[in-house]
N, C-alpha and C positions, 0 to 999 in steps of 0.2 A: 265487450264492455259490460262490466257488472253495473247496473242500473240500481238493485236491493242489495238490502244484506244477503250474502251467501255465507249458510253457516256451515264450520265441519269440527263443529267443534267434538271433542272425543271420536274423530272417526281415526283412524287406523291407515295410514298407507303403507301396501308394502313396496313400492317406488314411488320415489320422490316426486307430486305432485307439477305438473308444469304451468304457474301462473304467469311469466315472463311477459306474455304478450299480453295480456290480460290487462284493462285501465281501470281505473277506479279502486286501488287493490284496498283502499281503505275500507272496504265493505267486506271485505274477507272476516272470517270470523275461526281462528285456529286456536281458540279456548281450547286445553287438554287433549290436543290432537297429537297424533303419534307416527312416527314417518318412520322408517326403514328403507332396505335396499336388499337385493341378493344378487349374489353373481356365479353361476354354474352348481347353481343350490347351496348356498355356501350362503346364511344369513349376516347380512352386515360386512362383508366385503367383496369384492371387485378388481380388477384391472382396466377399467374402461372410465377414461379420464373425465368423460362426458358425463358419468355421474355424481364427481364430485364436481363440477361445474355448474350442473342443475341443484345439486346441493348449496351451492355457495349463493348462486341467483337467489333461492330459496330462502335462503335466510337472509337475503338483502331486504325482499319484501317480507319478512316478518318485523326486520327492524325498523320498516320504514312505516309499520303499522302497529310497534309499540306489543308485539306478543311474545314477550321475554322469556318467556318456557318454550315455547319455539323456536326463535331465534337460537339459546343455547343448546338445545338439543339438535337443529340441525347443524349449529357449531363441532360439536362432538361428532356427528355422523360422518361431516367433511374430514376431521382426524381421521376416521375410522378408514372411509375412505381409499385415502393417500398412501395408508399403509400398503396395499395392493397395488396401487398404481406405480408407488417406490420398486415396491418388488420386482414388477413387469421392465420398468425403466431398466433397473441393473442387470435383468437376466439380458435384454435388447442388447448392453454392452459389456457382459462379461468377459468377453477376451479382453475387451482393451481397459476394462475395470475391476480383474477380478477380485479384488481386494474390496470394491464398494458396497456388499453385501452389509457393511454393518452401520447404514444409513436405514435400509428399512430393515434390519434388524429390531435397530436402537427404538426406532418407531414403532413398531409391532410389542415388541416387552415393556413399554413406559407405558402403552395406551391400555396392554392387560392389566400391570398393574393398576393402574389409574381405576380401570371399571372394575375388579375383584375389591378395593382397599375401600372405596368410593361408591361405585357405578357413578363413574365420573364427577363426581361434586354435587350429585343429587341426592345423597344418601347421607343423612344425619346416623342414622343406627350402626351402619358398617362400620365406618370411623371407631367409634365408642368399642363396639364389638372385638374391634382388634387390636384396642387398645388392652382391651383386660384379657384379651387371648396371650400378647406379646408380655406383657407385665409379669401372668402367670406361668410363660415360657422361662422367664427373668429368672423366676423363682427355682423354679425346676432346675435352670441350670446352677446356678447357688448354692443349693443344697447338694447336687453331683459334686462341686468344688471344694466344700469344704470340710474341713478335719474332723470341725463337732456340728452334724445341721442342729442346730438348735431354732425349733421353728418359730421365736420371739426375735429373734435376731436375722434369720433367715428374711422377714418381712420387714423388718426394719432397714436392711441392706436395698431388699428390691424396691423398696419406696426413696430411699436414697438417690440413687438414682433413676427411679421414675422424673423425679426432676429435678435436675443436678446444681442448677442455680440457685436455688432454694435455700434458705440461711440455715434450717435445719438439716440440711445435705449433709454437710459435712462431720455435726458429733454422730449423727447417726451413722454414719459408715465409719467412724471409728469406733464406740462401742458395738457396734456389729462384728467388725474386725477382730477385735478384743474376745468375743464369745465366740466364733468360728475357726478362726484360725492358731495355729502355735506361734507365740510368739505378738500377736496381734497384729502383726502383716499381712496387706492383701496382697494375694499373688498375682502375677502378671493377665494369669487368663480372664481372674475378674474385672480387670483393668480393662480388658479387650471385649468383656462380653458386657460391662457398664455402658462404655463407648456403642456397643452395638443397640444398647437397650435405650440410648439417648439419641440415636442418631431415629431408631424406628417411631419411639413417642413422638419427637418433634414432626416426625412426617406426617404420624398420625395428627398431631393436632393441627396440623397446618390442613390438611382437609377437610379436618371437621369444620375448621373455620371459614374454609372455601365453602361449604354445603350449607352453614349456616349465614353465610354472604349469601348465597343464590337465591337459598328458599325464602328470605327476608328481602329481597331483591335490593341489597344494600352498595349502591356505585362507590 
């Protein structure tokens, strides 16, 4: 029974903490504390389902003491987790599954991209960052496509569809069209690479808004 406050605040665990049996957990103190896990030296994953169980405990009693950067961060570690333990699960039945490889697949490549785009919805800068990375990829590919790059029209096109709903979307990718191409027809591949360039923004801003929900701790 913790009787005081126990503080840990900014300490660093590299396994998950066991406060389960522990009473009074409201005295716990995990201001800016930072949890991890390894598994066969392999940081942040695992096969041993008991760690994402201790994980889950773990964030039970953050939530039930109001430490919201805890809570979501061992939220995320429980994802991290699972990834391994999915994996473990489908090897246990690969004869009689072998086709179910692209459950923890599917899990392992959402959860990369998730922490590379984001570092999970914690990251304001990243978002941003790849926003003007994919925009100026936009660009680039633009100018590969057309007839005349004309670089007034070239960024007129890629701001076009930067966001396609936009009332000005549409003269500007027709006078862009107009300067780029013969005939002032876009061609099919721009078509294909606008579509690619609106599906990545929107992901991008839907994190950043995810990131800017977290760190405002906005329900």
């Amino acid at each position: 029974m913790i009787r005081e406050r126990a503080i840990f605040a900014h300490v660093r665990f590299s396994q998950p903490p066991d406060f389960w049996a522990v009473e009074n957990h409201e005295h716990l103190d995990l201001t800016g504390a930072r949890f991890g896990f390894r598994g066969r030296g392999i940081s942040n994953w695992t096969t041993d389902t008991k760690v994402a169980d201790n994980l889950r405990r773990l964030r039970g009693i953050a939530k039930k003491i109001h430490a919201t950067d805890a809570e979501r961060d061992l939220f995320i570690l429980e994802r991290m987790a699972e990834r391994g333990v999915l994996w473990k699960s489908w090897w246990d039945r690969r004869t009689s599954e072998p086709f179910g490889w692209w459950r923890p697949l599917a899990a392992t490549v959402l959860m990369f991209f998730y922490w590379a785009l984001s570092n999970c919805g914690r990251s304001v800068a990243l978002p941003v960052l790849w926003f003007i990375a994919a925009n100026t990829g936009a660009y680039y590919v633009y100018s590969r496509i057309a007839d005349t790059p004309v670089d007034e029209a070239l960024r007129n096109l890629t701001f076009a569809n930067m966001l396609p709903f936009g009332t000005l979307a549409k003269p500007l990718s027709e006078h862009a069209a107009a300067e780029l191409f013969y005939g002032g027809v876009l061609p099919p591949a721009v078509g294909l690479a606008a579509i690619g360039q609106g599906v990545v923004n929107a992901l991008l801003v839907f994190l950043l808004a995810l990131a800017l929900r977290n760190h405002f701790k906005v329900k």
